[in-house]
N, C-alpha and C positions, 0 to 999 in steps of 0.2 A: 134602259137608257144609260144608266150609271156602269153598265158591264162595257159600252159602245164607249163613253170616257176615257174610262180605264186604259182600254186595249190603243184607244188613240192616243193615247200618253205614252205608253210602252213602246210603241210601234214608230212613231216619231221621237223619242230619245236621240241622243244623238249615239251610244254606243252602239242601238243597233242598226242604224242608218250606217257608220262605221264601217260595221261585221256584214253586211248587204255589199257594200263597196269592195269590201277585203275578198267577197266571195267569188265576185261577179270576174273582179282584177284575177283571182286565183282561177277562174275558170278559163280568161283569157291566157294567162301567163301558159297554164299547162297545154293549149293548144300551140304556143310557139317551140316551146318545148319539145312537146312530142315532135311537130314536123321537123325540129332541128336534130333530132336521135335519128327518128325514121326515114330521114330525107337526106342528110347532110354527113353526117357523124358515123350512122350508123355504115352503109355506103363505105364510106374512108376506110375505117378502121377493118369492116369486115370482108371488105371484098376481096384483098387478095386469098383473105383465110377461106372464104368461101368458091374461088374460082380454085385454090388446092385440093379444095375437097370434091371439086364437081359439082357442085350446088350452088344456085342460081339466087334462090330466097329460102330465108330463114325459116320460116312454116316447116321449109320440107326439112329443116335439121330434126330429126324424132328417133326415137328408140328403136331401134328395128322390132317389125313382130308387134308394136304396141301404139296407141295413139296419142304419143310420151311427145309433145313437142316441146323440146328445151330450147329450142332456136327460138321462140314467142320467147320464152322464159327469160332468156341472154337477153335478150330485145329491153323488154320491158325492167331489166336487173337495170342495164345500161341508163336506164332512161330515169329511174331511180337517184341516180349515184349522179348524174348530170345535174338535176334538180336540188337536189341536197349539198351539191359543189357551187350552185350561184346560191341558192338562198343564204351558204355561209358568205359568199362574197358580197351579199347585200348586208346581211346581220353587221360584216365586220367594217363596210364601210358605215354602215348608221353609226357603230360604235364609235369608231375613229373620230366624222364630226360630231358627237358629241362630249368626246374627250374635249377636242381641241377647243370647241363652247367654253365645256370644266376650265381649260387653262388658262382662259384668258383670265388678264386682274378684274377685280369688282372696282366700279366708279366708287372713289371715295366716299363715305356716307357728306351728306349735306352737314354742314355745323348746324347745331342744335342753338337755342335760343342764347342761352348760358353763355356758349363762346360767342355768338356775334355779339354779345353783350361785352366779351372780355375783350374780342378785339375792338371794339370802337373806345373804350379805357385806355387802349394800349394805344391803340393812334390818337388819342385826345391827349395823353401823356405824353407821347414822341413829339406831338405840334407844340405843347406848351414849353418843352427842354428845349425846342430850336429856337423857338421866340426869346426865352431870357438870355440866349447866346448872341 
């Protein structure tokens, strides 16, 4: 029963509840991803090179004589270097606000007992000099 505890403790943390969420997102994100390579991107960029060569889809890019397909390769290189080009542009925007967080000023600390003590001195002082005036 103490083993079933345990594991319920573990299991509902909140880091790995977190890492469950980061997985599930990372599993979505890479299916946009890919469709945006292999549907979109890939399309653009490759089809004039590929209607130069006489080739229709990347598969049949291969080594002659071999079953070397570098056209999956490119494909998937591509698809890589897309990935790794938004995850920087996500890193560098978290970064950005939370620079601008860092910049702003800290609220002044609250005066401590000391000085509300010094300032009602000071204003019980200021009210008594205008009274003997």
């Amino acid at each position: 029963m103490a083993l079933m505890k345990e594991f319920k403790e573990f299991a509902l943390k909140g880091n790995v509840m977190d890492l469950a969420i980061g997985v599930i997102i990372g599993a979505a994100f890479s299916a946009i991803v890919k469709s945006l390579v292999e549907d979109i991107i890939t399309p653009l960029i490759l089809t004039p090179v590929l209607k130069a060569a006489h080739i229709e889809n990347l598969s049949e890019l291969t080594i002659p004589g071999t079953a070397v397909k570098y056209g999956l390769f490119l494909s998937n290189v591509l698809s890589f270097l897309i990935v790794a080009f938004v995850l920087f542009l996500v890193v560098k925007g978290i970064n950005a606000a939370r620079k601008k967080d860092d910049e702003k000023p800290a609220a002044p600390p609250a005066p401590t007992n000391e000085e509300k003590l010094l300032m009602e001195i000071r204003d019980a002082l200021k009210a008594n000099n205008s009274r003997q005036l």
